[in-house]
N, C-alpha and C positions, 0 to 999 in steps of 0.2 A: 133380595138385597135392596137395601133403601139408598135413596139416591144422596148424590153430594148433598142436595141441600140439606137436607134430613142429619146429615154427619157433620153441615157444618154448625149446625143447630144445637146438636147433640155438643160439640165442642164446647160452646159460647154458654151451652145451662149446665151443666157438668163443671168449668172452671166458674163461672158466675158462683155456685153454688158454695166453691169451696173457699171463693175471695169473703164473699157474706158470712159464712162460717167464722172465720180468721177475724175479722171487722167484728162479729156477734160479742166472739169472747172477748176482744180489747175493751169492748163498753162494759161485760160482764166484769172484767176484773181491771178496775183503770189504773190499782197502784200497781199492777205487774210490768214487768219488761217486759215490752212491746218489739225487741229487733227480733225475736222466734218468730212471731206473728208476720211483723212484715216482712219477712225472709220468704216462708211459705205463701205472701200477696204476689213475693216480686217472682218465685219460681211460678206460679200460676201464670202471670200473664206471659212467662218467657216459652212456655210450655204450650199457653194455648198461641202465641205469633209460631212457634217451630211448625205446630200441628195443622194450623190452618195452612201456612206455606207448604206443608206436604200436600194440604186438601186442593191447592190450587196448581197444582203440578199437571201439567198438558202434556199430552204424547207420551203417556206410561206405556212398557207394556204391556201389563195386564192388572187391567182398573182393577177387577176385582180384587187381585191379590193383594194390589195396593191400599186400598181400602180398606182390608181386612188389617191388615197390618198399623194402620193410624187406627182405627179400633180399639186396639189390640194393645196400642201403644198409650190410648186413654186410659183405659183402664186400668192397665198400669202405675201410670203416672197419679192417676184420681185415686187408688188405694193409699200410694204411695204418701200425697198431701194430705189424706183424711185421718192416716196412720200422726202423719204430725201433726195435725192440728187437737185430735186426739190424746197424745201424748202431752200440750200445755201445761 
């Protein structure tokens, strides 16, 4: 299992990625309506503040499960915003 830092890292390139993605296509297509796009920027950064505030949670009781579960909960989320921004 990798450590917190590792997953919070994991957090920060994984939404990074999909804020760039979102910003890539606004430059790619400038006369389209941009509020889809920034819909999908503003759920990313609300996604990754929720996720890391799970990441910084003391006294679990069982990290690992915990862990696995913010994980769990990335991925989700990261299919979920790639599916939209996909769908432009």
């Amino acid at each position: 299992m990798s450590n917190k830092r590792d997953l919070k890292k994991d957090l920060n390139y994984v939404f990074g990625d999909i804020i760039d993605a979102a910003l890539i296509w606004q430059m790619a297509n400038p006369d389209a309506d941009v509020t889809k796009s920034e819909e999908i920027i503003d759920e990313s950064i609300k996604s990754f503040d929720e996720l890391i505030a799970e990441a910084n949670k003391r006294g679990v009781e069982n990290a690992k499960a915990h862990f696995k579960g913010i994980r769990q909960s990335l991925e989700a989320k990261a299919t979920e915003l790639v599916t939209k921004i996909n769908s432009l």
